[in-house]
TIVEX-637995 format. One record per atom (N, C-alpha, C, CB): residue in one letter; atom name; x, y, z. Coordinates in steps of 0.02 Angstrom, whole numbers. Glycine has a CB too. Example, Ala and Ser with C-alpha at 12.3 -4.5 7.8 and 13.67 -1.06 7.14 Angstrom:
# residues 2
  residu  atome       x       y       z
       A      N     660    -284     390
       A     CA     615    -225     390
       A      C     660    -165     390
       A     CB     565    -224     452
       S      N     642    -112     354
       S     CA     684     -53     357
       S      C     645       2     394
       S     CB     704     -30     286
This chain:
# residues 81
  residu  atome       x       y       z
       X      N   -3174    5919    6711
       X     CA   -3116    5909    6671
       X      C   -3074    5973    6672
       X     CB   -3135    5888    6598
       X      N   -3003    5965    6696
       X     CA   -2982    6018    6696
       X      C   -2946    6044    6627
       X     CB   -2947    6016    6750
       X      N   -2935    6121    6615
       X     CA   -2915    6111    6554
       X      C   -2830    6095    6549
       X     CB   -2939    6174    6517
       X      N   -2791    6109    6490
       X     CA   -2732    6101    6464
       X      C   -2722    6149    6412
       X     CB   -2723    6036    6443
       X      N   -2647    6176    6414
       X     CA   -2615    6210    6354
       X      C   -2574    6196    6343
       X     CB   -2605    6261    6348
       X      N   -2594    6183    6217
       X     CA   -2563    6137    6207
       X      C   -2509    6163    6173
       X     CB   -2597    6090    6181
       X      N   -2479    6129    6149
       X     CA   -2403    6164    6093
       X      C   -2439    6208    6053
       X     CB   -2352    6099    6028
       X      N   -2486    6241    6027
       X     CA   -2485    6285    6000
       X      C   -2470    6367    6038
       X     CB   -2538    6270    5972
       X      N   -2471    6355    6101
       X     CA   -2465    6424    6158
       X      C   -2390    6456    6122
       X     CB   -2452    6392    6268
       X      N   -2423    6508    6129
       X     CA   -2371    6570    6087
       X      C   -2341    6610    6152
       X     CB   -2423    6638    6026
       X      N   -2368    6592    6200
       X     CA   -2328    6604    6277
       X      C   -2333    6695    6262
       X     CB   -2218    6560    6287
       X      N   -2420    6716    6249
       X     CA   -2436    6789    6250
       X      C   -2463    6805    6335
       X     CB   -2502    6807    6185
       X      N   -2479    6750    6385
       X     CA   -2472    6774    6429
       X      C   -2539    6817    6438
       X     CB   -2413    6799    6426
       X      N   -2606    6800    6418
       X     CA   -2668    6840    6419
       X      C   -2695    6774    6441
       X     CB   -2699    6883    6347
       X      N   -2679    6727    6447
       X     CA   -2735    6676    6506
       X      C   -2716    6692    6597
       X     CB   -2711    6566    6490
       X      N   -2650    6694    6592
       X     CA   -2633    6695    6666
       X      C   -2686    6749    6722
       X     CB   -2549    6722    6666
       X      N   -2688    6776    6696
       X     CA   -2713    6849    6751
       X      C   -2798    6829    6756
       X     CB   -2700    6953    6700
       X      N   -2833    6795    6703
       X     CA   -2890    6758    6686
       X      C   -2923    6746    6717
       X     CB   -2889    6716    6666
       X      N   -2864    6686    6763
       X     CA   -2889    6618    6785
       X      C   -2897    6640    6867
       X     CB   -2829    6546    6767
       X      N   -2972    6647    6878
       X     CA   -2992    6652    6964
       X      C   -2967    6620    7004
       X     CB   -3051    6638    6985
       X      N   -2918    6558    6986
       X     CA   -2923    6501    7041
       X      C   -2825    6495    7046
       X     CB   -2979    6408    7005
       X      N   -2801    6544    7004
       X     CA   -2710    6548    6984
       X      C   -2694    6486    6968
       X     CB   -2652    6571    7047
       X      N   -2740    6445    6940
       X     CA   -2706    6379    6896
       X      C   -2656    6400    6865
       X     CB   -2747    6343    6840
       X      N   -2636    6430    6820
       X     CA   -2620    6448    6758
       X      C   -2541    6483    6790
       X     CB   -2685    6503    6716
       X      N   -2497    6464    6762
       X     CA   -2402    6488    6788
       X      C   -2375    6472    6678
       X     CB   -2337    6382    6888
       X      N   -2299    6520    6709
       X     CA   -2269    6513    6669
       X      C   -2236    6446    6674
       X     CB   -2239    6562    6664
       X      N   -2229    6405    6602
       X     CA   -2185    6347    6597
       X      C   -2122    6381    6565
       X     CB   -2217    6284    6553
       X      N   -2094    6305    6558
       X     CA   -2014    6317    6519
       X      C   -2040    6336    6438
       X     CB   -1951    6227    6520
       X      N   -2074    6313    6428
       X     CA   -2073    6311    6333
       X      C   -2148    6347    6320
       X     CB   -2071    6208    6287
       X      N   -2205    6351    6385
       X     CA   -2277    6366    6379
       X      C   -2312    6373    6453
       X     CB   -2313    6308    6335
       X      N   -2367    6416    6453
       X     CA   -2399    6418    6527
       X      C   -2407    6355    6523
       X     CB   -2469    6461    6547
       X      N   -2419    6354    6556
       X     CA   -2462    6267    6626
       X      C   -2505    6280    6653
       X     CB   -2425    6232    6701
       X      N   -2551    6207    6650
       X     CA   -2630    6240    6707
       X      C   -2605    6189    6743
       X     CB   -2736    6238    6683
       X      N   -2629    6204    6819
       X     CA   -2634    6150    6876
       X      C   -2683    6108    6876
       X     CB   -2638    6174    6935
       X      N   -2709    6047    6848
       X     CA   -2756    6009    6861
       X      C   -2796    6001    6919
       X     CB   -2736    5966    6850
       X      N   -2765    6022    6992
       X     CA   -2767    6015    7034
       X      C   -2833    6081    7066
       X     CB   -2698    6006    7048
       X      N   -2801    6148    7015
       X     CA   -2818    6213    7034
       X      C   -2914    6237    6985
       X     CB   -2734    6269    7003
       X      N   -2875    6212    6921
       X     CA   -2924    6213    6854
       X      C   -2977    6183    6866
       X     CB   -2900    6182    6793
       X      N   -3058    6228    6889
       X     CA   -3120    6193    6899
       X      C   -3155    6229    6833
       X     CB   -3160    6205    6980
       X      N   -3114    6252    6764
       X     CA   -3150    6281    6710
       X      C   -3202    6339    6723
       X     CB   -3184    6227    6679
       X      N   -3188    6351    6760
       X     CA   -3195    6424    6805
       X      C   -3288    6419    6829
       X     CB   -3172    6514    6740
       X      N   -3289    6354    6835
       X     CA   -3356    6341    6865
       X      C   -3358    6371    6961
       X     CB   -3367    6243    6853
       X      N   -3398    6413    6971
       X     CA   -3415    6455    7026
       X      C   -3388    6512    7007
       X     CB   -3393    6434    7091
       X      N   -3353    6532    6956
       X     CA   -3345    6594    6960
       X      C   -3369    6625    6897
       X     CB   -3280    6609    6976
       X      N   -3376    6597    6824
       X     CA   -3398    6610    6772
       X      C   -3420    6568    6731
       X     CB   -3367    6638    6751
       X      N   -3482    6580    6689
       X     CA   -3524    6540    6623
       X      C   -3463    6509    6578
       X     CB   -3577    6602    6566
       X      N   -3400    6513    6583
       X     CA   -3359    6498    6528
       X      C   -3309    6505    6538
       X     CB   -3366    6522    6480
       X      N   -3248    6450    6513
       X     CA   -3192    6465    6523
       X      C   -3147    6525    6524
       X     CB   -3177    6436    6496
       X      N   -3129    6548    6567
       X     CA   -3075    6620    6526
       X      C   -3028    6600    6486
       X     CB   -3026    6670    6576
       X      N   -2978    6561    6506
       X     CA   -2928    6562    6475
       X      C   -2934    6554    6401
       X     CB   -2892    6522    6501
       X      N   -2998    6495    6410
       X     CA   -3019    6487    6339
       X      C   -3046    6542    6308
       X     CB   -3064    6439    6332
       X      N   -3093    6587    6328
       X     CA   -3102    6634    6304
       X      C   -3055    6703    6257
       X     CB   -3126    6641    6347
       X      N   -3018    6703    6319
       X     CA   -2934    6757    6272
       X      C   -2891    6735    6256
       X     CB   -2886    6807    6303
       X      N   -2892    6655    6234
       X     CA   -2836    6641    6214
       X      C   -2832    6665    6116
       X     CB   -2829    6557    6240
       X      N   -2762    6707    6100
       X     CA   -2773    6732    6022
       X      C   -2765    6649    5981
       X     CB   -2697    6805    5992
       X      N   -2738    6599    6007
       X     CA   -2732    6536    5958
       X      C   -2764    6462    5985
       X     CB   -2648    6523    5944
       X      N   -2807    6472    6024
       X     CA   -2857    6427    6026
       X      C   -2832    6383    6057
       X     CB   -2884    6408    5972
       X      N   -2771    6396    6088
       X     CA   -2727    6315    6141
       X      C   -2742    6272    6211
       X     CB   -2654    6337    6170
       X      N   -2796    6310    6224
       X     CA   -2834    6322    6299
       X      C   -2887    6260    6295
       X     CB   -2880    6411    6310
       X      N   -2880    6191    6289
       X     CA   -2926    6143    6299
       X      C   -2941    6099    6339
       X     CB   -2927    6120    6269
       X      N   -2993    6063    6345
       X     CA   -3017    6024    6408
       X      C   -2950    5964    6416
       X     CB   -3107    5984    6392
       X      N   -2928    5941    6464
       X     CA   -2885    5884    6441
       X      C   -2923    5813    6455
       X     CB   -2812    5886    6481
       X      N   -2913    5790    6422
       X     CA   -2953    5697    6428
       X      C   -2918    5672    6477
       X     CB   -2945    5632    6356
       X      N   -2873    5669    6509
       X     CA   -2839    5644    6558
       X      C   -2875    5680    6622
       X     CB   -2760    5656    6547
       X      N   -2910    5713    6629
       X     CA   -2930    5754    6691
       X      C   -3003    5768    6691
       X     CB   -2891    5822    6694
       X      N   -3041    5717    6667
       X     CA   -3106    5710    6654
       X      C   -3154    5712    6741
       X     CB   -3110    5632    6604
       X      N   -3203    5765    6733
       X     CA   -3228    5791    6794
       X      C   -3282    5818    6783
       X     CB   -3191    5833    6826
       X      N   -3352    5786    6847
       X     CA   -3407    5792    6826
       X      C   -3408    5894    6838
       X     CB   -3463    5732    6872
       X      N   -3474    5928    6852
       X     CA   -3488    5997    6848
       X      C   -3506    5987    6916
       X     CB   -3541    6029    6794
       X      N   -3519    5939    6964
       X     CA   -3527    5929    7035
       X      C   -3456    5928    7046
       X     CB   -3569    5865    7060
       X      N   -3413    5899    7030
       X     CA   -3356    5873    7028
       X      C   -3322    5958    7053
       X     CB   -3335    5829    6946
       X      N   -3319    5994    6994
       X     CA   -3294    6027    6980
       X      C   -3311    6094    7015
       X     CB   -3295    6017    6928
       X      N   -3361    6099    7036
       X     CA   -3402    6128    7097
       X      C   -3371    6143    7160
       X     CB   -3454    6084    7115
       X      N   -3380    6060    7168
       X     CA   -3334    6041    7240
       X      C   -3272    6062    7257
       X     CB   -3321    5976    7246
       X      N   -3220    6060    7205
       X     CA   -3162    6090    7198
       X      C   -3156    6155    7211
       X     CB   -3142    6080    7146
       X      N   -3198    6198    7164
       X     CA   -3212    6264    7171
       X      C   -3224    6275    7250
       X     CB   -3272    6283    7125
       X      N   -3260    6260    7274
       X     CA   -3287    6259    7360
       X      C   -3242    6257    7404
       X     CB   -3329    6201    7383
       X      N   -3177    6197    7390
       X     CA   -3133    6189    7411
       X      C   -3092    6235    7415
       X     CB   -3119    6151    7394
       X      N   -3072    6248    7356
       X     CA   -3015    6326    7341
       X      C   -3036    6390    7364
       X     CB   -3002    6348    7258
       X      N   -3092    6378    7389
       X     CA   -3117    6465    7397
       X      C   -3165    6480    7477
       X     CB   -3187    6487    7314
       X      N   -3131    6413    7512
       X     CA   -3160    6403    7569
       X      C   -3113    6453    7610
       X     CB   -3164    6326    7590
């Protein structure tokens, strides 16, 4: 499952640099993760970063992008081939 940031993002800009895989860009109103990019930083760390430094907690899994830890693996493998 990849994650999402939600309207609470205060657009501080301490997830971007985070994220191993450069999901993570500036939006118009808030960063953006790439669903595409976002494997929840599985192959590279025990735990989300973004989620980790985010100061207001906006950094969550999205239900729309639901993905097994093989799943998410694979992706990783992909991006870093």
């Amino acid at each position: 499952m990849a994650f999402i940031i939600t309207e609470e993002c205060i657009n501080c800009g301490a997830c971007e640099p985070e994220c191993p895989n450069q999901a993570i860009s500036a939006g118009d109103e808030r960063y953006i993760i790439d669903p595409e990019r976002c494997t929840e930083c599985v192959g590279h760390h025990e735990a989300s970063k973004c989620a980790e430094v985010c100061p207001v907690d906006c950094c969550v899994k999205d239900p729309n992008h639901e993905e097994s830890r093989d799943q998410l693996m694979a992706k990783f493998k992909k991006l870093t081939a």
